[in-house]
Steps between C-alpha positions, in 0.01 A plus 500: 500500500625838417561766760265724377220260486625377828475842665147557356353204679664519827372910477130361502603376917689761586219745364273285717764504788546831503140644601523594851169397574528178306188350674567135351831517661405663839404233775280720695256608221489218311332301813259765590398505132524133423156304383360216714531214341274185571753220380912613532648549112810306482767668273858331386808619279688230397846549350742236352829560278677220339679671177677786590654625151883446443517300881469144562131464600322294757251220411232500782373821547222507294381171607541675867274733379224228379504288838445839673171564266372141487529500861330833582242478277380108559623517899432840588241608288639788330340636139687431237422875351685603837809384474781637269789308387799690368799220328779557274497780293192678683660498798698826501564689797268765395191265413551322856485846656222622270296189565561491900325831554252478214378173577593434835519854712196683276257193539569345828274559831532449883439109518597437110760235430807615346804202345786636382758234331840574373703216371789576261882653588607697780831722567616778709566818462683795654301880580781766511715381766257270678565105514360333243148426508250182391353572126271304297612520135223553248566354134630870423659496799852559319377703202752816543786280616669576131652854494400560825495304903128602529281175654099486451494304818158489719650530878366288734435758773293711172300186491457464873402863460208424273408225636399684821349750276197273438168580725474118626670294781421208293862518272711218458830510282711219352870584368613180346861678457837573642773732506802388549726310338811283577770355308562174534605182279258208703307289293117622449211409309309827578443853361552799761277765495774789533700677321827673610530830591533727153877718603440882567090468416340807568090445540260695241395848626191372433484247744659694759218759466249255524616369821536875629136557403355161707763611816303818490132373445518156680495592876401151621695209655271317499661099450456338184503103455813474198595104503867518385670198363827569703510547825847626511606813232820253380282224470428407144154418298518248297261318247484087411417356176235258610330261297362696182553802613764743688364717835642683788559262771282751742265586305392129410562372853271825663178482230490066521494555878251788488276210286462284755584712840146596678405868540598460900888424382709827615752672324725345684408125480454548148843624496679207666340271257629700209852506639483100561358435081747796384847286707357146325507663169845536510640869638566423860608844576212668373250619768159696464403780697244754610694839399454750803351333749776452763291541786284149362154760531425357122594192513198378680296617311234241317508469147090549464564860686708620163345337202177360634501145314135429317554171653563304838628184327857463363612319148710358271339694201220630316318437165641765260289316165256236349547385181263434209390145584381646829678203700885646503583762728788724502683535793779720672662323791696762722397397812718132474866521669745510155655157592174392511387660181816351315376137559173554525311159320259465181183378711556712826181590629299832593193618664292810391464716783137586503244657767261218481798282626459244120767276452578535113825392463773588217749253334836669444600418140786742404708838605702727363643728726259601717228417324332148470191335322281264691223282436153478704454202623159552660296776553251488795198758459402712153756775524848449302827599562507918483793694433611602843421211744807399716618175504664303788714168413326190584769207402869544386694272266844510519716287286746260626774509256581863615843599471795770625620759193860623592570842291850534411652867544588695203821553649633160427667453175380276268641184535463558867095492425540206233701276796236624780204428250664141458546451835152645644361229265641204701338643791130335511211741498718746444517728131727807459414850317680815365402750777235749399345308206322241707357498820719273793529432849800581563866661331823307418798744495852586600547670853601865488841619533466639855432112586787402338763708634551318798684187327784744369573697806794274575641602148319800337697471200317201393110556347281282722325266291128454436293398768138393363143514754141428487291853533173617563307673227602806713882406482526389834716207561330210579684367862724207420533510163824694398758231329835504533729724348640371167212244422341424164217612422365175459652423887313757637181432362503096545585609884190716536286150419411430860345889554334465210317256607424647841407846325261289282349338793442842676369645136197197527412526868455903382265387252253390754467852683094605486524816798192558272287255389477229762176415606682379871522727775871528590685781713871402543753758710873486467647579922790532648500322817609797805530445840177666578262419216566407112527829236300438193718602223317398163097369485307337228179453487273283186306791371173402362378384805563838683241766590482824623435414848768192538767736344458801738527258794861536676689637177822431374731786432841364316777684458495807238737584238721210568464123423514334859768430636633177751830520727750193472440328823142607518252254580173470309174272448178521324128522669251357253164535552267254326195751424322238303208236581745187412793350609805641307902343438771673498832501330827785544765524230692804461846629386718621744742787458791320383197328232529200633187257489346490853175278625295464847528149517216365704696256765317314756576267740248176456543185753555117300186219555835302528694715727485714822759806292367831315617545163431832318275452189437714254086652528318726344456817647071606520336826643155401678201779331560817771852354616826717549787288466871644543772364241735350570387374830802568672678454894770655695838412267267375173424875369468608179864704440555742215845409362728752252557618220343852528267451200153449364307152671183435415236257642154286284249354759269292279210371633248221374168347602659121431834345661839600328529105431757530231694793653572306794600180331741757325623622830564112612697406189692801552627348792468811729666503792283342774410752816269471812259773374440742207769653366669758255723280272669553149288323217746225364294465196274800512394465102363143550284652795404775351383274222311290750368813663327583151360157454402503893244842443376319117362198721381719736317678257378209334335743222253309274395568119859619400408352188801634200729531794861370449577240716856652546287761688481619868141578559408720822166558622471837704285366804777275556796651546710833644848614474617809651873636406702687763800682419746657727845681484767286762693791657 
């Protein structure tokens, strides 16, 4: 965009701006003069920037931007004529600006709804001689930097600005972004959203004018609800390329949760979840946050107090189409967790959410991306499907021949790639990619230099050799894994076997997690065992069988702004409570922070007909209907001990309405070590149980009419089964 033309649009605000009695601007008046309003508008502007000309772009902005709308419009019942999305090309700095005030601050009322959404880069930039500050970077967001250092940046404290400029309480804000960025030569399979700080950048008079004018008119401090996908400025955004489709890892992990989460969640519950799906998609150091709210006065704050959901009931997804033949229905699926999603089976089953309560259920056929096509199967009553009716999963198929993808770095060479791709392939269940063109579990690359220097301080003359690691998608090195210095390629890869096949295991027991849709009444509650009484730390709780009432009793506040964290030495336990009206079994796997395999395994000491001695037996553990059991049950000297590495550890109780049969017969050929009583032992062949823990929940479910269903097929009936995840930061 020229400067000229430039100049005349950003004069149509500042014209505006500049009236000293600018009513629409001015909190007082605009209250006294507002209209009453029966049913509260709701109002979004949603912006998303993946080509940025002559920069390297991002890929998951603009589908950002369509989980955002899809879940507003179908989950919070907002118009689609009221929301405004800005992507690409339209989203200049000026039509962002233009657009906030014209269709934001001009229409909205005290009790309206306002969404703002930014998802795109983010930089810094300095004011005079001030530090730097946060900017959002608009697709013209470097148009003078040729000839000239001028930046067309949108400040962050300008948007905080306008934000409080709007005549409602009810605002929420969602910067999928970041700011800073870090050099650094780790293995990743993840865009950042940041870009570095331009050199000498001197912001657009323009925009420092603007700002002036909202210091000026916008009195108020009054808090504002802005859900920040960092919680620490250096942290770093980052976006995954999931199955068919690329997103921002907050973004996705924040709207599936706000599917299924019920309107008494808080802020700050919400939060914690999102933290938990954003660290098991693969960037362990990235946190969300509620921006401004150190004192925690937002944080408890319940989601139906700022965008007033149309409905009480959570879901997996909604009905976006019906075809011609009247009997295919078109749906989009943004409520399902994305590891879910990814192996989610032809036949899965869903229920239309209705008032009457019907039971028409829908056959999942197909997806692509986030959308799917299903089949009805039956339809109870006269009334079809209608564009709009949520839908909540009633039986998941999983298939069993599911594998791990290892993405090789970029950074190796080529016959380094060609040698790991050859080795990776004598791995079973395990493929290899080139990072970034497929989506993977996990990244194969060498070790950075500052790892390295270590094995030539005794001679720094000689260049330390390669070292190669297994990384998170986030380029965190997996614990364990580094190889020696000097190995092959092929060496280090064939070493890695072993963790493979633990990572795989952990990757299956995730695809059982259903926070959402089970139909059993769990609440589990991670504690660390004081002297006084046990801290709760993390709590899950199955969410479709919550209310309003049981929610608000005694509530849970986790920790903000931080994933929760566990002391080496601490000692911890669970308290389950069995909320149901049946008998329920349990099972514990987890990963611990040095990602090793880890089980409860259910010892108990049983007396021979033949013999007067106890032996310890393995038993299924079962949770009586209204029972609170604590796991593991534990005794003075037998507690549950948090071990090192400082690192991520993360926990799966699974539960079942039927016996874990196979899983224990797993346990037993194992050969665990026999104890007196429960304990906390490392999982000697934790793929073959988690195999058997699959196959354990399918009998349980027993699901009938599964007729076109592979055999080769896990099938999961909701009203049989929970699994909650728990993650947690050893410290």
């Amino acid at each position: 965009m020229k400067r000229r033309t430039f100049l005349q649009r950003l004069g149509s605000i500042l014209t505006v701006l500049g009236a000293a009695q600018a009513e629409w601007l001015t909190l007082g008046n605009r209250y006294y003069q507002a209209l009453a309003q029966p049913i509260p508008r709701k109002l979004a502007l949603l912006v998303g920037i993946n080509q940025y000309p002559e920069q390297t772009g991002l890929l998951g902005c603009l589908t950002d931007v369509d989980l955002q709308r899809e879940l507003l419009i179908h989950r919070f019942g907002f118009q689609t004529s009221d929301i405004i999305s800005l992507t690409n090309e339209k989203a200049t700095r000026e039509s962002i600006e233009t657009a906030f005030f014209e269709h934001l601050v001009k229409q909205a009322r005290p009790d309206d709804v306002v969404v703002f959404h930014y998802s795109g880069y983010g930089s810094r930039v300095k004011l005079d001689m001030q530090e730097a500050q946060n900017a959002l970077v608009p697709v013209n967001g470097n148009e003078y930097s040729q000839g000239s250092k001028i930046v067309n940046y949108i400040l962050e404290e300008t948007l905080l600005l306008m934000l409080r400029s709007l005549a409602t309480n009810h605002v929420t804000a969602v910067l999928d972004t970041s700011y800073y960025t870090r050099s650094t030569s780790a293995p990743t399979s993840l865009r950042i959203r940041s870009r570095p700080v331009p050199e000498q950048a001197i912001l657009s008079a323009e925009e420092l004018e603007l700002q002036r004018k909202l210091q000026e008119q916008v009195a108020t401090k009054e808090p504002i609800i802005v859900l920040s996908a960092t919680s620490d400025p250096k942290q770093l955004a980052r976006e995954e390329q999931l199955s068919g489709f690329s997103a921002g890892l907050f973004t996705y992990a924040l709207t599936q949760y706000l599917w299924e989460a019920i309107p008494a969640t808080t802020i700050q519950v919400c939060l914690s979840h999102v933290a938990a799906s954003v660290q098991q998609l693969g960037s362990t150091k990235q946190q969300p946050a509620l921006l401004l709210d150190k004192k925690n006065q937002l944080s408890r704050t319940l989601i139906a107090d700022i965008l007033l959901p149309n409905s009480t009931s959570g879901a997996e997804g909604v009905v976006t189409g019906i075809e011609d033949d009247g009997k295919t229905v078109l749906l989009w699926l943004g409520g399902l967790p994305a590891q879910v999603l990814e192996y989610y089976g032809a036949n899965s089953r869903l229920t239309l959410l209705t008032k009457e309560g019907l039971n028409t259920q829908l056959v999942f056929r197909s997806r692509a991306g986030l959308t799917a096509k299903a089949q009805i199967s039956n339809l109870e009553g006269t009334a079809s499907p209608q564009v709009g009716q949520l839908v909540q999963e009633a039986v998941r198929v999983i298939p069993r021949n599911i594998g791990l993808t290892v993405a090789l770095n970029t950074g190796l060479e080529r016959i380094e790639r060609v040698d790991a791709t050859s080795a990776f392939a004598t791995i079973a269940h395990v493929s290899s990619v080139v990072a970034g063109e497929q989506p993977a579990d996990y990244v194969f690359g060498k070790l950075p230099e500052a790892k390295n220097k270590d094995l030539a301080a005794t001679n720094p003359t000689v260049v330390s050799p390669s070292r190669y690691g297994l990384f998170s998608l986030g380029s965190e090195l997996i614990p364990n894994t580094e190889g020696e210095a000097g190995d092959a390629v092929k060496v280090a890869a064939q070493r890695l076997a072993p963790k493979l096949q633990t990572l795989l295991a952990a990757k299956l027991w995730r695809l059982t997690e259903n926070t959402g849709s089970s139909r059993l009444g769990i609440k589990a509650t991670l504690e660390i065992i004081g002297t006084l009484t046990p801290r709760a730390v993390i709590q899950r709780e199955t969410l479709r069988t919550q209310s309003t009432e049981t929610s608000s009793k005694k509530p849970f506040n986790p920790e903000l702004g931080d994933i929760p964290t566990v002391s080496v030495g601490s000692k911890i336990q669970y308290r389950v409570e069995n909320m149901s009206d049946r008998p329920i079994y349990l099972m514990l796997l987890g990963l611990n922070s040095s990602r090793t395999a880890i089980a409860l395994v259910p010892w108990y000491k049983s007396s021979e007909s033949d013999s007067s001695e106890f032996k310890p037996v393995l038993k299924d553990m079962v949770i009586s209907p209204g029972e609170t059991l604590t796991i593991p049950q534990t005794t003075a000297g037998f507690e549950w001990v948090v071990q090192g590495p400082t690192s991520l550890s993360e926990t799966q109780l699974i539960f079942s309405t039927a016996p874990f049969t196979q899983s224990l017969s797993a346990l037993e050929a194992a050969k665990h070590p026999k104890a007196e009583q429960q304990r906390i032992q490392p999982l000697i062949s934790p793929l073959e149980v988690a195999q058997a823990v699959l196959q354990d929940l399918h009998n349980a479910s027993a699901v009938k009419d599964m007729n076109g269903t592979a055999a080769d097929s896990y099938v999961l009936d909701v009203n049989n089964w929970a699994s909650l995840s728990f993650v947690y930061q050893v410290v």
